[in-house]
Backbone as JSON, one array per atom type, in Angstrom:
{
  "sequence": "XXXXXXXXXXXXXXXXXXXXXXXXXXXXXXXXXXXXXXXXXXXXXXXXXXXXXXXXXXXXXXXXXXXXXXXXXXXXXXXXXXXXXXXXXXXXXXXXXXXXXXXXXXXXXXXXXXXXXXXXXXXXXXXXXXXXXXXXXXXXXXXXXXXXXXXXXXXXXXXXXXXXXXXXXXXXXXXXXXXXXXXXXXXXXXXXXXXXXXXXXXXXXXXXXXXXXXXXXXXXXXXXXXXXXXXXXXXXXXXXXXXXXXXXXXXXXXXXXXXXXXX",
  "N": [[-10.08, 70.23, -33.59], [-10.71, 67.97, -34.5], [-8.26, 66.46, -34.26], [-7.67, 66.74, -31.89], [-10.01, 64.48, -31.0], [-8.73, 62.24, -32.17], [-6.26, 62.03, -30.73], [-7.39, 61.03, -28.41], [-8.36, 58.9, -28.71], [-6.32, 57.17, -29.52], [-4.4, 57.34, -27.24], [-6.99, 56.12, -25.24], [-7.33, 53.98, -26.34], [-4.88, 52.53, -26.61], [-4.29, 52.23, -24.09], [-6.21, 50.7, -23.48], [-5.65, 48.37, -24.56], [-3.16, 48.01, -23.16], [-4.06, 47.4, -20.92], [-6.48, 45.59, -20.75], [-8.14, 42.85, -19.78], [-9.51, 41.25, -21.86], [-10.05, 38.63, -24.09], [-7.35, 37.75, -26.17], [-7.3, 37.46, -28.55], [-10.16, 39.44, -29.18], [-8.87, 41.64, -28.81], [-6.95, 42.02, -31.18], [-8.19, 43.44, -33.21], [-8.34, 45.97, -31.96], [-5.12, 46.96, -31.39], [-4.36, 46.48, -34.41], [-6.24, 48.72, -35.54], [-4.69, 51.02, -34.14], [-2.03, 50.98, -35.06], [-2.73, 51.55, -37.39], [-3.64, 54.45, -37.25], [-1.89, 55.96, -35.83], [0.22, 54.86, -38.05], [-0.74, 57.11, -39.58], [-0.9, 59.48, -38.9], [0.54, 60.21, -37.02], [3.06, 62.11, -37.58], [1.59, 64.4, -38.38], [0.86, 65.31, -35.33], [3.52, 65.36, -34.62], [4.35, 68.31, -35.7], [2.09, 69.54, -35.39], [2.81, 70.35, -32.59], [1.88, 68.88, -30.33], [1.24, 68.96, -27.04], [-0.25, 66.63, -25.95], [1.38, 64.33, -27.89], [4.31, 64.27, -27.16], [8.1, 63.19, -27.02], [8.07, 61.17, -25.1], [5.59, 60.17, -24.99], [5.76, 59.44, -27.88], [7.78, 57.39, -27.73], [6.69, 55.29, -26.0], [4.68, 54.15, -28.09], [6.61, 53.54, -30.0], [7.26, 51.52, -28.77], [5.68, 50.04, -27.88], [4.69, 49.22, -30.41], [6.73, 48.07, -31.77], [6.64, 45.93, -30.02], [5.08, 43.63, -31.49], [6.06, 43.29, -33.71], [7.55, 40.14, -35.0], [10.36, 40.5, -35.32], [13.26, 41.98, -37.27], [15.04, 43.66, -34.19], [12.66, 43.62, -32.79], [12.53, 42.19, -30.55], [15.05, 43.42, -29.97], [17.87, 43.38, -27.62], [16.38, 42.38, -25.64], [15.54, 39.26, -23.88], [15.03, 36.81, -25.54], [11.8, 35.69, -26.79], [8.72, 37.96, -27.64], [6.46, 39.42, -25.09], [4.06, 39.48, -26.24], [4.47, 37.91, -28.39], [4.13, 35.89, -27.4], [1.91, 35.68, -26.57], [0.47, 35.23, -28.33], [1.33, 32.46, -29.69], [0.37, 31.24, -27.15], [-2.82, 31.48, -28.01], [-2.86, 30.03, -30.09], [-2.08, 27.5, -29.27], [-4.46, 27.11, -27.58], [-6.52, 26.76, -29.11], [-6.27, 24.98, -31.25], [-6.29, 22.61, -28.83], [-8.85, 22.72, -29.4], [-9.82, 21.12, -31.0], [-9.93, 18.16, -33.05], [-9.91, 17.82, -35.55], [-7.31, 17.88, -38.65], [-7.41, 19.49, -40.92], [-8.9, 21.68, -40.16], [-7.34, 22.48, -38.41], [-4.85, 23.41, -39.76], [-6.22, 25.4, -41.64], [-7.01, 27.37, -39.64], [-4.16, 28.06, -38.75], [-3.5, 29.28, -40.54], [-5.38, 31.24, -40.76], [-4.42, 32.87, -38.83], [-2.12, 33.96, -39.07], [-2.42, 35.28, -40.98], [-3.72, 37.39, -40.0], [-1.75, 37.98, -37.86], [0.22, 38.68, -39.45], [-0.27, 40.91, -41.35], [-0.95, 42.87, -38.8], [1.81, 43.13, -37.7], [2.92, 44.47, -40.05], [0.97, 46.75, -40.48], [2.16, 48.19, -37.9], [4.76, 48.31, -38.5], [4.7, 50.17, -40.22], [3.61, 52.09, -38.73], [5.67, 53.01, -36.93], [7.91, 53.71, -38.53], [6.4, 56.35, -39.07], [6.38, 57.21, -36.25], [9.18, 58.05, -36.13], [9.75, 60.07, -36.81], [10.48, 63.46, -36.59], [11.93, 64.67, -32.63], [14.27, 62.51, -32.19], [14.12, 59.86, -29.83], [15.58, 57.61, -28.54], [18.67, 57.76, -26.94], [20.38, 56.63, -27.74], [20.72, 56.33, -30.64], [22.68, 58.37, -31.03], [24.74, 57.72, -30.93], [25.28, 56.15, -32.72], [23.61, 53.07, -32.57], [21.54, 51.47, -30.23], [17.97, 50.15, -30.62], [16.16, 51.82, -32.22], [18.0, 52.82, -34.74], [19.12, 49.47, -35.19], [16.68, 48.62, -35.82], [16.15, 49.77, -38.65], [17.9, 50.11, -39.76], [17.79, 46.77, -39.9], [15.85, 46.72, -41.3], [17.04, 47.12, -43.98], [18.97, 45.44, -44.43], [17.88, 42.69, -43.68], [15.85, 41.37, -46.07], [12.97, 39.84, -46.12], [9.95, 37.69, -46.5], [7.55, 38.91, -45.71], [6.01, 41.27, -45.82], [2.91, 41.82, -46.74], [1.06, 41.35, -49.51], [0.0, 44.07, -51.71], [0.6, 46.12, -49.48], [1.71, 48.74, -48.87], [4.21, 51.17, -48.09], [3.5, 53.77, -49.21], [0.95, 54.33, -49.79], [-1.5, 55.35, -48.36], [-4.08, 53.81, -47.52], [-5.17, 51.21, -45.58], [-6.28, 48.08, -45.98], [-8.53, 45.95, -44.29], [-7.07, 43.7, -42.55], [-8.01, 40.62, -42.31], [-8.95, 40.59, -45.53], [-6.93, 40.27, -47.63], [-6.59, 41.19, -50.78], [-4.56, 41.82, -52.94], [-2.53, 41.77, -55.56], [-2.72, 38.59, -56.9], [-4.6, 37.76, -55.43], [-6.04, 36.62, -52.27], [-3.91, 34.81, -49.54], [-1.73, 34.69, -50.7], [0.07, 36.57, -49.26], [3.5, 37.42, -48.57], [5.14, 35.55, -49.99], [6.0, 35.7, -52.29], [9.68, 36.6, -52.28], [11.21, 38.9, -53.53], [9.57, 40.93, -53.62], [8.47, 41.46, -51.33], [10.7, 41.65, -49.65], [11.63, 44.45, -51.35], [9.61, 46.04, -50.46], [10.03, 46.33, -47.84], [12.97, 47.29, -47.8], [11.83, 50.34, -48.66], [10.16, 50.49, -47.09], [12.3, 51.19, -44.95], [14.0, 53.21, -46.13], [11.9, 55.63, -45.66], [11.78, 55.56, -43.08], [14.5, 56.39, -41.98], [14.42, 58.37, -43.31], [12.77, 60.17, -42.24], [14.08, 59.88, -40.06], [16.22, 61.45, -39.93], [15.66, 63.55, -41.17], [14.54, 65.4, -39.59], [16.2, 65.44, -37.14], [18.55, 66.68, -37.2], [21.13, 67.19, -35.73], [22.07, 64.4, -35.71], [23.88, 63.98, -37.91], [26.51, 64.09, -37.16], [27.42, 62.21, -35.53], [26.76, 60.24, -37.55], [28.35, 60.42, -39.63], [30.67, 59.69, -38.02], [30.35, 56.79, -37.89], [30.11, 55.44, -40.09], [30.79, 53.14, -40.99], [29.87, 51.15, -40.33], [27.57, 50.99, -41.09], [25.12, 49.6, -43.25], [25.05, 49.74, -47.16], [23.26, 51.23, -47.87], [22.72, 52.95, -46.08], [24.44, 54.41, -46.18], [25.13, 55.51, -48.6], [22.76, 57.53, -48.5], [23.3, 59.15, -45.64], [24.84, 60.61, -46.64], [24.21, 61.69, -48.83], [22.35, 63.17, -47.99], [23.88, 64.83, -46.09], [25.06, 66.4, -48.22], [22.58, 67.97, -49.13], [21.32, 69.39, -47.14], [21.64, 71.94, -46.53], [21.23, 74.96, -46.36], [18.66, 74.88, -47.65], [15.64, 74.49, -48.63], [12.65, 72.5, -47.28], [10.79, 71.11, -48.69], [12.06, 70.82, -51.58], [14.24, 69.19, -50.75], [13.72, 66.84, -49.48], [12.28, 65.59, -51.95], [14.83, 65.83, -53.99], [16.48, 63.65, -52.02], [14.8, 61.34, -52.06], [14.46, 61.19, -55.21], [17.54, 60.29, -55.34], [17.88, 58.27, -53.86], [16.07, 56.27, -54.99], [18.11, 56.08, -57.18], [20.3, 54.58, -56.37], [19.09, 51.99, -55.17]],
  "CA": [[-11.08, 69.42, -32.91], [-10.81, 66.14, -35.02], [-7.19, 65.98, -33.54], [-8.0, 65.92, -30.13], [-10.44, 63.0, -30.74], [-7.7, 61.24, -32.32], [-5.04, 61.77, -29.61], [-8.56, 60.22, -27.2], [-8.55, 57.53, -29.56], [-4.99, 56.7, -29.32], [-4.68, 57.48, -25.48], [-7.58, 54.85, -24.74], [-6.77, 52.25, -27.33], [-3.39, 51.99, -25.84], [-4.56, 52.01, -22.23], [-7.33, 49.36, -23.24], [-4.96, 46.87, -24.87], [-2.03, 47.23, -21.81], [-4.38, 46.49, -19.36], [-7.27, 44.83, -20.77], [-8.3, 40.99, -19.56], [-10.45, 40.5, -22.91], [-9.33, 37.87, -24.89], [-5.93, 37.92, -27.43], [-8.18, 37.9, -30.6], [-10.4, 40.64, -29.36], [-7.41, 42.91, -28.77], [-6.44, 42.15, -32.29], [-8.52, 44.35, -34.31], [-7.49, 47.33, -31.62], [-3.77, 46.49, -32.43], [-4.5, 46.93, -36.0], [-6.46, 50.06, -35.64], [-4.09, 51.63, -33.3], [-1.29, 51.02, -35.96], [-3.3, 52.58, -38.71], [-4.16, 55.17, -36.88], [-0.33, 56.44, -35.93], [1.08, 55.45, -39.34], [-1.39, 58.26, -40.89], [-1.51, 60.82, -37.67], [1.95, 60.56, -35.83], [3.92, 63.04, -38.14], [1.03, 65.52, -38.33], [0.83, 65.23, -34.43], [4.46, 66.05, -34.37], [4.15, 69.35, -36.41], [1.43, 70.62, -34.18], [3.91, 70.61, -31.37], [0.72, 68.77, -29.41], [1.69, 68.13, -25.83], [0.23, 65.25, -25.61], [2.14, 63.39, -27.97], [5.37, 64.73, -27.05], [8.92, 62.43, -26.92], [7.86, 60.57, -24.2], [4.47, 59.4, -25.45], [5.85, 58.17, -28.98], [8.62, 56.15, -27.23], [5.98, 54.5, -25.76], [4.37, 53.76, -28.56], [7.58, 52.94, -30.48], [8.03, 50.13, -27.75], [4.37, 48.83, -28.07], [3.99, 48.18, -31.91], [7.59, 46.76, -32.23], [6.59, 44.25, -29.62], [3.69, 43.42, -31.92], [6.79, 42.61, -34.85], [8.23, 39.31, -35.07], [10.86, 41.15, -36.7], [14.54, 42.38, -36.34], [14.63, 44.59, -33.28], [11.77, 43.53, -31.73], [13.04, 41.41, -29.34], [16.46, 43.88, -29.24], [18.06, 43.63, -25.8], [15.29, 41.5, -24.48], [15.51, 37.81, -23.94], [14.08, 35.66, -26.26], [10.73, 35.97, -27.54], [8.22, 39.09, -26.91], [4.85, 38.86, -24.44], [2.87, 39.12, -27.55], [4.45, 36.64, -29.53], [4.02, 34.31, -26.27], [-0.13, 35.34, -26.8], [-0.13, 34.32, -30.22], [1.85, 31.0, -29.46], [-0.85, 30.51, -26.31], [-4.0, 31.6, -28.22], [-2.74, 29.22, -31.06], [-2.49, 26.19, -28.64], [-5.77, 26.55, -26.84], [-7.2, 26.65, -30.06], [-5.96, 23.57, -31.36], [-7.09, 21.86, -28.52], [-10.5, 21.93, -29.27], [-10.05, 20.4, -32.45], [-8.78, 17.34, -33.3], [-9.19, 17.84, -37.4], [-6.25, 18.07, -39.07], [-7.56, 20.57, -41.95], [-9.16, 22.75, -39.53], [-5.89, 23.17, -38.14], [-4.01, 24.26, -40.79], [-6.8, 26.86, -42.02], [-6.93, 28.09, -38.43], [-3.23, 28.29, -38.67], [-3.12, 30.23, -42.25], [-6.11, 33.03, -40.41], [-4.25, 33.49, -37.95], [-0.61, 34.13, -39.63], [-2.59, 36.32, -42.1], [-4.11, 38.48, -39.29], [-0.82, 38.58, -37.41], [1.81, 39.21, -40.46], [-1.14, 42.06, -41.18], [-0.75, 43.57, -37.59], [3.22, 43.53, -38.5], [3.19, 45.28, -41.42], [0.52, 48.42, -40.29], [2.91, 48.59, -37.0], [6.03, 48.52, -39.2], [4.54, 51.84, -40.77], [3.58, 53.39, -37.88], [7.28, 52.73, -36.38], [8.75, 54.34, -39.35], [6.16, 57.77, -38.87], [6.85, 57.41, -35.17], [10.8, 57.98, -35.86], [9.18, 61.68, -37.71], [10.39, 64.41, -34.61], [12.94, 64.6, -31.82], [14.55, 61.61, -31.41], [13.65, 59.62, -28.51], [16.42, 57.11, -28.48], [19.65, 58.45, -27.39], [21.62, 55.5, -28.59], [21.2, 56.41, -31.71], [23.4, 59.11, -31.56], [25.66, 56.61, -31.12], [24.56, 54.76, -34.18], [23.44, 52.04, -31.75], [20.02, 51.38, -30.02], [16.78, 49.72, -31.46], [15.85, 52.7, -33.73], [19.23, 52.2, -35.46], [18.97, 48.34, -35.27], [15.88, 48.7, -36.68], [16.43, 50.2, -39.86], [19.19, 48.63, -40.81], [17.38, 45.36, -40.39], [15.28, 46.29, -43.07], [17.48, 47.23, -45.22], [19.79, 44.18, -44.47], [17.39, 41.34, -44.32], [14.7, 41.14, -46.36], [11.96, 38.89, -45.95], [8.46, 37.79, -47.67], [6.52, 39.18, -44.38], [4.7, 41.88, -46.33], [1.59, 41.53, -47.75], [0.74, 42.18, -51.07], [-1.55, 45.31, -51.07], [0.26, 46.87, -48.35], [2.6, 49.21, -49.29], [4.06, 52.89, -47.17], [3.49, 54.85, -49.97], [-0.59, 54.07, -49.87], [-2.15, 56.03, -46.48], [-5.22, 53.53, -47.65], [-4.88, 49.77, -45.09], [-7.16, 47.19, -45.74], [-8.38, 44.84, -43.78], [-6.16, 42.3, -42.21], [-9.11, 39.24, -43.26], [-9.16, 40.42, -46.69], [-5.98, 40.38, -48.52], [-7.11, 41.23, -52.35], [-3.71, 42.11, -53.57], [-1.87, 40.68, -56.29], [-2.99, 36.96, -56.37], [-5.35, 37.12, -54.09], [-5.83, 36.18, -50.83], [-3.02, 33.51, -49.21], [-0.39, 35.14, -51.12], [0.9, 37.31, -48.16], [4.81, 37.49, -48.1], [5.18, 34.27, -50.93], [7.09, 36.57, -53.3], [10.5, 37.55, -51.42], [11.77, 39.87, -53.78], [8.38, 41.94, -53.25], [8.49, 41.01, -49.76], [12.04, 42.92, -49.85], [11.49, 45.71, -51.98], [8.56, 46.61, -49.79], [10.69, 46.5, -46.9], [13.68, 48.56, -48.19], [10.97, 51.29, -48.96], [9.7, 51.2, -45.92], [13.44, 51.27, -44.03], [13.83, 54.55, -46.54], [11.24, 56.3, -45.2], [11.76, 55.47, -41.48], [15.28, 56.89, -42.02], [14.15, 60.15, -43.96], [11.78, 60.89, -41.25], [14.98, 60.35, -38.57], [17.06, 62.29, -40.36], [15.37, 65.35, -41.17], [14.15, 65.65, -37.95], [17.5, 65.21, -36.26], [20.15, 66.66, -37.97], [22.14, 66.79, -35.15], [22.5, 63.16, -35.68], [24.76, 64.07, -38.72], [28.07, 63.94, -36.92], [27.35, 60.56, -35.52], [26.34, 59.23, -38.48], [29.98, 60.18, -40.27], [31.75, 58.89, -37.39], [30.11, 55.52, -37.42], [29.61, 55.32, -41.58], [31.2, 51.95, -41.88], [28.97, 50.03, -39.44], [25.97, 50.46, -42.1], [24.37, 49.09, -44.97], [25.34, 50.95, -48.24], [22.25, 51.74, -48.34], [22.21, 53.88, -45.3], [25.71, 55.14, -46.4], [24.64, 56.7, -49.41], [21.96, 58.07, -47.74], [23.71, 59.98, -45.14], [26.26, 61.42, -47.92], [23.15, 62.76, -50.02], [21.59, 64.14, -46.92], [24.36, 66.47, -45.49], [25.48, 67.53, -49.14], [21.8, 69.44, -49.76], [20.84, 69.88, -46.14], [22.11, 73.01, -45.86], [20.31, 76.23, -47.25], [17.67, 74.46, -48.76], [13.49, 74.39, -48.18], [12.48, 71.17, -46.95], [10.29, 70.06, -49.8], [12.9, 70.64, -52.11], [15.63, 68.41, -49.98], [13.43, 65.61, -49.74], [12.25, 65.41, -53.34], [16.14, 65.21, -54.07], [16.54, 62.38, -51.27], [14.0, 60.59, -52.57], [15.47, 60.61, -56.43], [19.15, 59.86, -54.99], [17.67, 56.7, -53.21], [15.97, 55.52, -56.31], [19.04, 55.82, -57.69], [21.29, 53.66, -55.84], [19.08, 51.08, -54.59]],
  "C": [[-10.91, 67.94, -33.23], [-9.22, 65.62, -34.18], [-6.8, 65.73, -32.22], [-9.22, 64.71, -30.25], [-9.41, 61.86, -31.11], [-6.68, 60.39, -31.4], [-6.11, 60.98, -28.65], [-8.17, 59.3, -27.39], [-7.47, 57.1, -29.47], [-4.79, 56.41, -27.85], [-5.76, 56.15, -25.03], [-7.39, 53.69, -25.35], [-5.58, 51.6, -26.83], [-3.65, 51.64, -24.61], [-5.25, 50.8, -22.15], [-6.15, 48.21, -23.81], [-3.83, 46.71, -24.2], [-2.72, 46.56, -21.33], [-5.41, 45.79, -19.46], [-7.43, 43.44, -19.91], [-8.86, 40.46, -20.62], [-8.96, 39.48, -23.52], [-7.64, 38.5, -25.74], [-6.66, 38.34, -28.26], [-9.18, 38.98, -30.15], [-9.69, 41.05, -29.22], [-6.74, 43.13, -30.25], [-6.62, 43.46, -33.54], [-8.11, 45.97, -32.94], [-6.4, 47.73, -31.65], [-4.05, 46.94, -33.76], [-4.77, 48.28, -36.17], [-5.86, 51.33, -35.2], [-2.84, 52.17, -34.11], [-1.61, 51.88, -37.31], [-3.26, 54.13, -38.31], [-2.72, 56.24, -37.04], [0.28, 56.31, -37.32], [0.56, 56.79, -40.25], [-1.04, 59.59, -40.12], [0.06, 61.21, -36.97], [2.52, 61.93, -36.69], [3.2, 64.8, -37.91], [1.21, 66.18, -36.4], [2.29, 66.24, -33.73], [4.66, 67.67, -34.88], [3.0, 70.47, -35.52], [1.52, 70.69, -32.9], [2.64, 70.1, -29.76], [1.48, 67.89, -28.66], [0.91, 67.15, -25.05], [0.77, 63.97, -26.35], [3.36, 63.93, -28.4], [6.34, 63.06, -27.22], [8.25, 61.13, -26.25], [6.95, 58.89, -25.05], [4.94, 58.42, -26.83], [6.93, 57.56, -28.57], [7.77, 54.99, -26.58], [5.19, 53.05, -26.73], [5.07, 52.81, -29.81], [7.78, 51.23, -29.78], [7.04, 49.1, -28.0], [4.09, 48.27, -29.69], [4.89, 47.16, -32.2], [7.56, 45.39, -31.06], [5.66, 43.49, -30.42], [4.87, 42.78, -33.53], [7.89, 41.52, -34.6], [9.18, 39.45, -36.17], [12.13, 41.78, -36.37], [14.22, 43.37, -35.8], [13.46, 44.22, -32.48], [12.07, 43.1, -30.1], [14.71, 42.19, -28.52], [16.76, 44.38, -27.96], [17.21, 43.15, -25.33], [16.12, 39.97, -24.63], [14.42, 37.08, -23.99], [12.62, 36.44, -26.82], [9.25, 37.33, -26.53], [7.2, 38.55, -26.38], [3.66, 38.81, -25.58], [2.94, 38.45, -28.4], [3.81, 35.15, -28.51], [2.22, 34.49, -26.33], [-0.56, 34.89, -27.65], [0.03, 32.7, -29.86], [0.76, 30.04, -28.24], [-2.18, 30.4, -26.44], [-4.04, 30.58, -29.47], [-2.97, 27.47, -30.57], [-3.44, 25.69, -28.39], [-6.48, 26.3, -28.27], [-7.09, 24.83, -30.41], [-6.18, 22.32, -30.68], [-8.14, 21.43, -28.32], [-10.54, 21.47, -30.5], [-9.16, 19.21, -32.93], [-8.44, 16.85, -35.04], [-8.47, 18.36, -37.97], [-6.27, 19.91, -40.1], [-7.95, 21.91, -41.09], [-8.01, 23.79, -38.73], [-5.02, 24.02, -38.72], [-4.97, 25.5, -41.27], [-7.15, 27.47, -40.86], [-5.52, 28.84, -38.53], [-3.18, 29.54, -39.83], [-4.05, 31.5, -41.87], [-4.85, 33.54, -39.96], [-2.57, 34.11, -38.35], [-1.39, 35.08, -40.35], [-2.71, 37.43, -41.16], [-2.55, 39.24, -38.37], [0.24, 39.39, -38.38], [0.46, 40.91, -40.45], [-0.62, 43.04, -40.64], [0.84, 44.55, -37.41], [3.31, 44.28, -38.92], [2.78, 46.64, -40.86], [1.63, 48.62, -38.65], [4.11, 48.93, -37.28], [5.74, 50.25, -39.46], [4.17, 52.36, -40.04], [4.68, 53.5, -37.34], [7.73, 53.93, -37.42], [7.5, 56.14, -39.12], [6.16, 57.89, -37.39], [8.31, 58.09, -34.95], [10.54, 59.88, -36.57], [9.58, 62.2, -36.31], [11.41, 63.78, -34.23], [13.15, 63.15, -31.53], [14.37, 61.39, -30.09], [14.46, 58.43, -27.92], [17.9, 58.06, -28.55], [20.56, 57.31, -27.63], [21.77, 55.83, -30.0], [21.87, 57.64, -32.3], [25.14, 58.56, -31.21], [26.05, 55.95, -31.94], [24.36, 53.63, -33.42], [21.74, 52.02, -31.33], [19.12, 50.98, -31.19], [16.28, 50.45, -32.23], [16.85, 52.15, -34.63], [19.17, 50.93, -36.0], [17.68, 47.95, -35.88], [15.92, 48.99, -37.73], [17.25, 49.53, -40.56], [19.09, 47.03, -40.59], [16.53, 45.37, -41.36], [15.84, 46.43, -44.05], [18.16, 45.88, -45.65], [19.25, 43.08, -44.49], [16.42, 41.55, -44.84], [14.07, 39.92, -46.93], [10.77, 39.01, -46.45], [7.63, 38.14, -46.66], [5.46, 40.27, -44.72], [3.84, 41.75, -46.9], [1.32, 42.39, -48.68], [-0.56, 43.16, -50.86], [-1.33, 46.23, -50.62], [1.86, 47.68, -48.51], [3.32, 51.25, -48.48], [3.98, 53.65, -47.72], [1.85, 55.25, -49.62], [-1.19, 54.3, -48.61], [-3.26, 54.78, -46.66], [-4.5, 51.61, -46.8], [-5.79, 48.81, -45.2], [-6.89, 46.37, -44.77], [-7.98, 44.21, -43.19], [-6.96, 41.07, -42.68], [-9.5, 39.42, -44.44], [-7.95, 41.06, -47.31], [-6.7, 40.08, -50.25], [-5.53, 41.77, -53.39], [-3.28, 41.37, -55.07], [-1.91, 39.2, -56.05], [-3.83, 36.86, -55.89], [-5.43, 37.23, -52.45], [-5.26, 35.27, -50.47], [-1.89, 33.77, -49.95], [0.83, 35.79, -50.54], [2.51, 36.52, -48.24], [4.83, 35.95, -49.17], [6.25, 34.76, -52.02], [8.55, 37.2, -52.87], [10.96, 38.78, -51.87], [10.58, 41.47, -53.55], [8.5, 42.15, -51.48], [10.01, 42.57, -49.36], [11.87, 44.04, -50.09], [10.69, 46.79, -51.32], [9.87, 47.34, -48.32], [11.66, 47.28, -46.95], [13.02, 49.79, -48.52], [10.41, 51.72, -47.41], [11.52, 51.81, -44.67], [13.93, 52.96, -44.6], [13.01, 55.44, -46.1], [11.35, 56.48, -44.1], [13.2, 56.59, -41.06], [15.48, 58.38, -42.94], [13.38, 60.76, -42.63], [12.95, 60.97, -39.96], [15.41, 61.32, -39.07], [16.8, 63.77, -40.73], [14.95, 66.04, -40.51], [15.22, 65.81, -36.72], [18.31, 65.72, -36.96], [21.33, 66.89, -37.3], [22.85, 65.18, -34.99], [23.71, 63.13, -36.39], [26.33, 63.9, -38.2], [28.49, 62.5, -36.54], [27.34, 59.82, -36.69], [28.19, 58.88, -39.49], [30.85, 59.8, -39.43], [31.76, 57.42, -37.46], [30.05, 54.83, -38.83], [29.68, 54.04, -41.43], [30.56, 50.9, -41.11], [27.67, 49.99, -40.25], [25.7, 50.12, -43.41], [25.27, 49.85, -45.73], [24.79, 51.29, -47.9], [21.83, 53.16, -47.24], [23.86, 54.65, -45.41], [25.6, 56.21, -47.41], [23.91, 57.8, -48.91], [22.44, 59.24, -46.82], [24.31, 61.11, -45.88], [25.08, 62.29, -48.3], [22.85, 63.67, -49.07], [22.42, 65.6, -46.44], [25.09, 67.07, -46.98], [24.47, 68.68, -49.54], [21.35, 69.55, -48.75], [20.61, 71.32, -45.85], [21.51, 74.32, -46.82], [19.75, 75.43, -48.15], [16.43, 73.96, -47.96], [13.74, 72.59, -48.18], [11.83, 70.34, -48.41], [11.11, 69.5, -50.4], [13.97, 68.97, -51.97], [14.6, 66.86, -50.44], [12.77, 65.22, -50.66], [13.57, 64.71, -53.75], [16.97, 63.86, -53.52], [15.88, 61.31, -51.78], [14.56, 60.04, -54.24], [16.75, 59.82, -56.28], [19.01, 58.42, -54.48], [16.86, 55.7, -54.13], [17.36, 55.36, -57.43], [20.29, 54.29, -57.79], [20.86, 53.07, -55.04], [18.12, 50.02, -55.71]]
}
C-alpha cells in the first residue's frame, strides 16, 4: 500500500515539475524531494518487479535529475548548458535586478548555490540507485553512453561540490537551507579532498548497483578495460572473479572490502 503512494508521489511530482508554470524556486523544494525520494525507493521499486517503474520510467528519471547536475555527464551529447542550469542563471538575474546592494547580492548568491549544489548532490544519489536493475542505456554495453560517462566522471574528477553532511551511505537528507555538517553552514564543497572522497563513494556504489544487476555487461567491460579509471578496472576484475556461485550478500560484502582496498 505505502508503495503505491510512493510510485503517486513520484508519478505527480515529476509531471508537476515538467510541466508546471510556477516559479523556478517553487519547483525547487519538489526537485529536492523527488531526489530523496528515488535515492531511498528506486532499488526497492526494482525488486518488486512494479510495472510502473519499469526500464522505461527510470530512464526517464535518469534524464531528469542529471539535468538538475552541473556535473560531468549532464550536459553529455547535448550542447552547451542544460534548461535548468539556464533557470538558475535566469532566476539569478531577475533577482539581482531588484536590488542594487552589493551585500545582498552576494548572500542571495551564497542561498542560492547552497540550495542548488544541495539539489546536486540528493540527485547524484538517486542517479546512482536509479542505475540498481536492467540497464536502460544500451551504450553502455559498449562501455560508452552517459551511464558510463557518468561514473567514470566521478571517479576521475573530483570536485568540492558535496556538502558536508551528505554522504550515500546515510538514507537520512537534510535540508538543503540547513547545512549543519562539519563547520557549519557555508562550508559546502570548501574541503576538496572530502568533496572527492564523497564522490568516489558515491561513483562505487552507482557502479555496484550496474554491475550486479547486469552481468551481462561483463564481456564488454573486459573488452573495453583500458578505457577506464583504475578504479573501475579493479572493480570489474573483483567482480567476475566471485560472481559466480556465490549468494548475493556475500559477493557484495567482498566488493565492498576489495574497493576499500585499492582506493
Amino acid at each position: 500500500m505505502f508503495r503505491l503512494h510512493y510510485l503517486k508521489f513520484i508519478d505527480e511530482t515529476t509531471r508537476l515539475i515538467s510541466t508546471s508554470i510556477e516559479s523556478f524556486q517553487d519547483m525547487q523544494p519538489f526537485r529536492f524531494a523527488l531526489a530523496c525520494v528515488l535515492r531511498s525507493l528506486a532499488p526497492e521499486f526494482v525488486d518488486s518487479k512494479s510495472e510502473k517503474f519499469d526500464v522505461r520510467t527510470r530512464k526517464r528519471h535518469f534524464d531528469l535529475l542529471l539535468s538538475w547536475c552541473d556535473d560531468t555527464g549532464s550536459t553529455w551529447g547535448q550542447d552547451g548548458v542544460s534548461d535548468y542550469r539556464r533557470e538558475v542563471d535566469r532566476y539569478k538575474s531577475s533577482q539581482h535586478a531588484r536590488s542594487k546592494d552589493s551585500v545582498d547580492k552576494i548572500s542571495f548568491d551564497k542561498e542560492l548555490n547552497e540550495q542548488v549544489e544541495a539539489i546536486q548532490w540528493a540527485s547524484m544519489n538517486a542517479i546512482a540507485s536509479l542505475l540498481y536493475g536492467p540497464c536502460f542505456d544500451d551504450n553502455a554495453r559498449k562501455m560508452s553512453g552517459r551511464v558510463i560517462y557518468w561514473i567514470n566522471g566521478l571517479f576521475l574528477e573530483p570536485t568540492p561540490r558535496a556538502p558536508f553532511g551528505f554522504s550515500p551511505a546515510d538514507p537520512r537528507t537534510p535540508s538543503y537551507t540547513k547545512y549543519q555538517g562539519e563547520g557549519g553552514r557555508g562550508n559546502a564543497g570548501r574541503d576538496r579532498l572530502k568533496g572527492g572522497h564523497r564522490r568516489v563513494s558515491l561513483a562505487k556504489l552507482a557502479l555496484k548497483n550496474l554491475l550486479l544487476t547486469n552481468l551481462d555487461l561483463f564481456p564488454s567491460c573486459i573488452d573495453q578495460v583500458n578505457s577506464f579509471s583504475c578504479y573501475i578496472v579493479h572493480y570489474i576484475l573483483v567482480v567476475i572473479v566471485f560472481q559466480v556461485n556465490m549468494h548475493l550478500p556475500l559477493r557484495e560484502s567482498i566488493l565492498d572490502m576489495y574497493l576499500n582496498l585499492v582506493t
